[in-house]
C-alpha positions as CSV (number, residue, x, y, z in Angstrom):
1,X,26.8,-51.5,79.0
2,X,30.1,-52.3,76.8
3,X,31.6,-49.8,74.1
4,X,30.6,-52.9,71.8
5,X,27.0,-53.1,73.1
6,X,26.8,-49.7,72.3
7,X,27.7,-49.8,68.9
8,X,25.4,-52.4,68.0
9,X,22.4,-50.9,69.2
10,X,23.5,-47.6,67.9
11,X,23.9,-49.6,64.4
12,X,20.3,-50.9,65.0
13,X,18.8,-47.6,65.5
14,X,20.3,-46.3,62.6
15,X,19.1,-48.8,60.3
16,X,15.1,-48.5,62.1
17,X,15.4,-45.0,61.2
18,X,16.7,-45.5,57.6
19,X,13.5,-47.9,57.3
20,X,11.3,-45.7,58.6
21,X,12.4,-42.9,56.0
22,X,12.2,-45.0,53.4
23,X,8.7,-45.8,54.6
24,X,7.4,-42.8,54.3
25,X,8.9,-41.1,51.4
26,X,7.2,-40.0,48.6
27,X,6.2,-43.4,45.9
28,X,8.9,-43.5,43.3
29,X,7.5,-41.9,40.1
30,X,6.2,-44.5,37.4
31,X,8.4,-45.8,34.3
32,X,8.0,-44.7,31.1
33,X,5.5,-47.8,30.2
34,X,3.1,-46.6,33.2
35,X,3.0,-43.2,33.2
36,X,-0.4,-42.5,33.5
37,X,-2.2,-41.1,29.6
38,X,-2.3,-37.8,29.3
39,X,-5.9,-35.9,29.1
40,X,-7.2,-35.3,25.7
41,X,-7.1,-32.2,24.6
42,X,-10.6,-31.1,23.2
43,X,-11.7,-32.0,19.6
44,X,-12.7,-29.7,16.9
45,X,-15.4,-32.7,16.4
46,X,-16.7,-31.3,19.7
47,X,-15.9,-27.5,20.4
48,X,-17.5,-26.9,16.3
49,X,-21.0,-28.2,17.1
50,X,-20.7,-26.5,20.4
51,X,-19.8,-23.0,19.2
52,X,-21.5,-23.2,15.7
53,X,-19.7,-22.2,13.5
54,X,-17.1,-24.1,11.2
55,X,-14.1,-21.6,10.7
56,X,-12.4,-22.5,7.0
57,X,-9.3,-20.7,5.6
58,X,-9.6,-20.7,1.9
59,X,-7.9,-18.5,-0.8
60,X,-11.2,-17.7,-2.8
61,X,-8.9,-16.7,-6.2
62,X,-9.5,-20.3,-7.3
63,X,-11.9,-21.2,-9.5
64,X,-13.8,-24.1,-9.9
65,X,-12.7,-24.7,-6.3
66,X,-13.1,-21.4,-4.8
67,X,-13.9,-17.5,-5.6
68,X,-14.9,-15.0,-3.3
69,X,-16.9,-12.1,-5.6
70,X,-15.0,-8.9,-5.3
71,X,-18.6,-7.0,-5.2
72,X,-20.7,-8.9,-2.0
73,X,-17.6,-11.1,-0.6
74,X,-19.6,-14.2,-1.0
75,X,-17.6,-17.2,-1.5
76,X,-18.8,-20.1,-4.2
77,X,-16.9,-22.9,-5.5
78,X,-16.6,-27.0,-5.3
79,X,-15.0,-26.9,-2.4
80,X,-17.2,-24.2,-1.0
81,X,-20.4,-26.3,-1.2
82,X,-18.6,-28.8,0.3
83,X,-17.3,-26.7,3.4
84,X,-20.7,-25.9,3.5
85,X,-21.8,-29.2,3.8
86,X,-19.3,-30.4,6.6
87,X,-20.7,-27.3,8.3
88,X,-24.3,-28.7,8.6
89,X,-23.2,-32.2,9.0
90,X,-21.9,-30.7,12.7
91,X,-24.9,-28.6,13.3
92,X,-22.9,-25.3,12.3
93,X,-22.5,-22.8,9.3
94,X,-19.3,-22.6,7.4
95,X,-17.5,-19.0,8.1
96,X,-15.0,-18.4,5.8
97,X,-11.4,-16.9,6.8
98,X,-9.2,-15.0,4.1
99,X,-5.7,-16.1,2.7
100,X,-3.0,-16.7,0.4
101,X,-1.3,-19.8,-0.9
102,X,1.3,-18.3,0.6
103,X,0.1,-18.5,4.3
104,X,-2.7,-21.2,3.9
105,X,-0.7,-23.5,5.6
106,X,0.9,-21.1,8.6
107,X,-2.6,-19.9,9.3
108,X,-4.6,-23.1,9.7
109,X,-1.4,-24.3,11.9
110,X,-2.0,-21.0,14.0
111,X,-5.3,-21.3,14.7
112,X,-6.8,-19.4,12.6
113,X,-9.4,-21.7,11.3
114,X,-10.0,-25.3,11.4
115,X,-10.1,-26.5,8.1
116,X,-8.3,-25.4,4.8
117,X,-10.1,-25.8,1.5
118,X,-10.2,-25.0,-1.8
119,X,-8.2,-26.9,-4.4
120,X,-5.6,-27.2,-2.1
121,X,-2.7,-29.9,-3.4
122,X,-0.7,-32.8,-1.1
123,X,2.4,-32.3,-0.8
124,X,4.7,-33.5,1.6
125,X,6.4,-30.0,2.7
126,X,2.4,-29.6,3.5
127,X,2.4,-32.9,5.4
128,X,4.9,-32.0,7.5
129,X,3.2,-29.1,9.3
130,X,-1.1,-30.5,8.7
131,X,-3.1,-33.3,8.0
132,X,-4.7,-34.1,4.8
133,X,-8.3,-35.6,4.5
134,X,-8.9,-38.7,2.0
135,X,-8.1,-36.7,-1.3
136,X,-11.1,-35.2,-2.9
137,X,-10.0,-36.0,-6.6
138,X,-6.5,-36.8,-8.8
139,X,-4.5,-33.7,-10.5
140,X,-1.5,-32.3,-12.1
141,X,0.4,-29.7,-13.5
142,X,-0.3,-28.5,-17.1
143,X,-0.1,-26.0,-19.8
144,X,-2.9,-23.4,-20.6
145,X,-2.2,-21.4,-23.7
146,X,-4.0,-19.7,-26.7
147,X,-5.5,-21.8,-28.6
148,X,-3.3,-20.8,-31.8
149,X,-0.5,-22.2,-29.6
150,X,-1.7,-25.5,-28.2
151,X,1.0,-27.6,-30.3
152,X,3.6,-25.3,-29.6
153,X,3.8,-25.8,-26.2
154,X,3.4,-29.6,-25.5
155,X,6.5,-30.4,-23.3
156,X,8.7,-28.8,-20.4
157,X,11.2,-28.4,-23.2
158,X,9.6,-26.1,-25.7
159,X,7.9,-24.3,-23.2
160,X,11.7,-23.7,-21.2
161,X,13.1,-22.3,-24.1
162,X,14.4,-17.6,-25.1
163,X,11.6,-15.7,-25.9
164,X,9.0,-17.5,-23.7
165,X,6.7,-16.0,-21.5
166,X,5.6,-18.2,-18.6
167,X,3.4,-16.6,-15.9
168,X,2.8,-17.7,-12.6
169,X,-0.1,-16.7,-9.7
170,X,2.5,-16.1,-6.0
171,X,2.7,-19.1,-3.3
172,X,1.5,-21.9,-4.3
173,X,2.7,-25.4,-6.1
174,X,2.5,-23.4,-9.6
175,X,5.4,-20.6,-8.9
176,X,7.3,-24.2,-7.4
177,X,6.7,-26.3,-10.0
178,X,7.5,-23.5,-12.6
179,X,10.8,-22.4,-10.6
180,X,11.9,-26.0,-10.9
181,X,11.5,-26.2,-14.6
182,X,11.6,-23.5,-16.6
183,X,15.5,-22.0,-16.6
184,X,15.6,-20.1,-20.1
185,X,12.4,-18.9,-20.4
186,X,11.1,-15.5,-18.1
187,X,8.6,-16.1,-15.4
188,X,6.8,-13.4,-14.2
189,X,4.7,-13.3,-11.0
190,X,1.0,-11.9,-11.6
191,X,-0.2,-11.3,-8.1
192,X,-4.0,-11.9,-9.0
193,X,-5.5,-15.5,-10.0
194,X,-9.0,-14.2,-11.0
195,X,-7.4,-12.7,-13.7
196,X,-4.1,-14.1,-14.9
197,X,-5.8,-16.2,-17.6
198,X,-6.8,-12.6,-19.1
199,X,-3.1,-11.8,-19.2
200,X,-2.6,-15.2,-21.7
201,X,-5.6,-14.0,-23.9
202,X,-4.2,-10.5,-24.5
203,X,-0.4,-11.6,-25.1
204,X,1.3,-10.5,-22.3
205,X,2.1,-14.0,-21.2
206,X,2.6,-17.2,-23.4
207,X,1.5,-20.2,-20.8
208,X,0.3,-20.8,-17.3
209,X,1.2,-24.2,-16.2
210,X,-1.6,-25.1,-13.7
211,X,-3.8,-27.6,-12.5
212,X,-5.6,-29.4,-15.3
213,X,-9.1,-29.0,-13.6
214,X,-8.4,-25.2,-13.6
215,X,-7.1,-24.9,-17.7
216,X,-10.4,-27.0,-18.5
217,X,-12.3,-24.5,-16.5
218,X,-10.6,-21.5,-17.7
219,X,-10.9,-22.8,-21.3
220,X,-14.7,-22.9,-21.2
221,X,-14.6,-19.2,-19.4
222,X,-12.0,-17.8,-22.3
223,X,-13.2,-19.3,-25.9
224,X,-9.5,-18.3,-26.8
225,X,-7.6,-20.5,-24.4
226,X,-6.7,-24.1,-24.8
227,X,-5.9,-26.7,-22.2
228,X,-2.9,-28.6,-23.3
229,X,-3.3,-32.7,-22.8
230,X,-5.4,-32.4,-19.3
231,X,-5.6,-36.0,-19.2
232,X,-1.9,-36.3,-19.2
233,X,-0.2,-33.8,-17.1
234,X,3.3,-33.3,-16.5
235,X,3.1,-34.3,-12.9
236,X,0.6,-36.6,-10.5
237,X,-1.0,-34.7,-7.4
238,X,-4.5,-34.3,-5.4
239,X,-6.4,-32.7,-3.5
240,X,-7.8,-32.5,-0.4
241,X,-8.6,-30.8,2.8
242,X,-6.3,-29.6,5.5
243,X,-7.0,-30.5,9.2
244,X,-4.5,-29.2,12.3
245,X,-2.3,-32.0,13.7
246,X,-3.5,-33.6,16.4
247,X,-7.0,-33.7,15.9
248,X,-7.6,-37.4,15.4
249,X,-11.3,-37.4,16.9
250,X,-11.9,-34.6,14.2
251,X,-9.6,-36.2,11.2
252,X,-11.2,-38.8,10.6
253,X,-14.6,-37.7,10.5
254,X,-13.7,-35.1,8.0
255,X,-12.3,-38.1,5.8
256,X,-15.3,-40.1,6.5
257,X,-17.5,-37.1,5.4
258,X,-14.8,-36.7,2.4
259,X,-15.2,-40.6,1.8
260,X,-19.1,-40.3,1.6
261,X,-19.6,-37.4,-0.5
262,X,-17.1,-39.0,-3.1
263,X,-18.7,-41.7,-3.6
264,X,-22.1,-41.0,-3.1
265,X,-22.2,-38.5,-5.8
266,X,-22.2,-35.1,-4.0
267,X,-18.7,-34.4,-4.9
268,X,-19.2,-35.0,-8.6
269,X,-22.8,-33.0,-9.1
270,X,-21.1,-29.8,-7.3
271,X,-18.1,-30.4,-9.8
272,X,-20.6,-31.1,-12.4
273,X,-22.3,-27.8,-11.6
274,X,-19.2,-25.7,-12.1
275,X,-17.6,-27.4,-15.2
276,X,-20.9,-27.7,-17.4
């Protein structure tokens, strides 16, 4: 055979080999568009029903939404009832799991509950880290004072002024919303929202700047306090309940339930029950 025979069928085996590699090699991995979906995780909507039991963070220092009785631990409220009700609607009983304003947030996002209730507010720091049901009802910042007051303090501006004394409960959208405003006037930090309203009455504070459902609420509780134009707050806000991120299955069936019991009048007779 010639040196240039050779070659050639040396060239030939080469390229039969090359073939036969590429034949058998492991299939190239899919693009971007076909890479198979990945499993679903499972649902709260499922895993609920299964274990029975609805865990629900909630700060219970927040009445008409939400109070946990310092003698039994029971919790009652608005919000309650209707925590209560989601729980039956999956064949389970609402459990309810301790917190702060402060941690509300970090501790559904841990794990440590699936739903957070209880006059909680939108906001979009809150967005960024949960998902919010269809909101439960509209809101807004503002003032709560003795009565003998309630034209003094009308306005961010002769609320923010020497001499003031605004009070705040720790954690929550009133300390931010006062922090943001008030620059002359002294805020203090009262670590206890059953009972901040009592520090107004006696005259250790001036004004609370709060929700308006909670200054008509706390006005029928305290005779002496005054809600200061409810039905034109300083700011717009609502409610509505947290879900973990993610959970689409379970999302929206908490706004449908939310959706329902808004406009079928179950939201309004528990609200009804607590503001009478």
């Amino acid at each position: 055979m010639s040196r240039r025979a050779s070659k050639q069928r040396a060239a030939t085996l080469s390229a039969l080999v090359c073939l036969l590699a590429l034949a058998t090699a492991a299939p190239a991995a899919p693009t971007a568009a076909h890479q198979p979906a990945k499993k679903r995780q499972g649902s709260l909507l499922d895993s609920v029903p299964g274990a029975g039991v609805l865990r629900v963070c909630t700060t219970g220092d927040y009445r008409p939404f939400t109070y946990k009785d310092p003698k039994d631990g029971s919790y009652t409220g608005v919000d309650v009832e209707m925590a209560n009700g989601l729980a039956r609607s999956l064949d389970a009983k609402a459990r309810f799991v301790d917190t702060t304003w402060a941690d509300l947030v970090g501790d559904l996002s841990a794990g440590k509950c699936d739903i957070a209730v209880g006059g909680v507010s939108i906001t979009l720091p809150r967005a960024r880290q949960v998902h919010f049901s269809e909101p439960t009802r509209e809101d807004g910042k503002t003032p709560v004072v003795r009565c003998a007051d309630k034209d003094t303090y009308k306005t961010i501006e002769s609320i923010d002024k020497p001499g003031t004394k605004v009070i705040v409960n720790p954690g929550g959208t009133n300390e931010q919303f006062a922090r943001a405003n008030i620059k002359q006037a002294s805020i203090t930090v009262h670590p206890d929202n059953t009972t901040i309203f009592d520090e107004i009455v006696a005259g250790r504070a001036d004004v609370m700047m709060t929700d308006a459902s909670e200054t008509l609420y706390q006005a029928k509780l305290h005779p002496e306090l005054c809600s200061v134009h409810p039905d034109e707050p300083f700011t717009f806000s609502e409610k509505a309940y947290a879900t973990p991120r993610g959970d689409r299955d379970f999302q929206e069936y908490v706004d449908q339930f939310v959706h329902l019991a808004t406009h079928d009048g179950t939201y309004a007779k528990y609200e009804a029950e607590w503001m009478s």
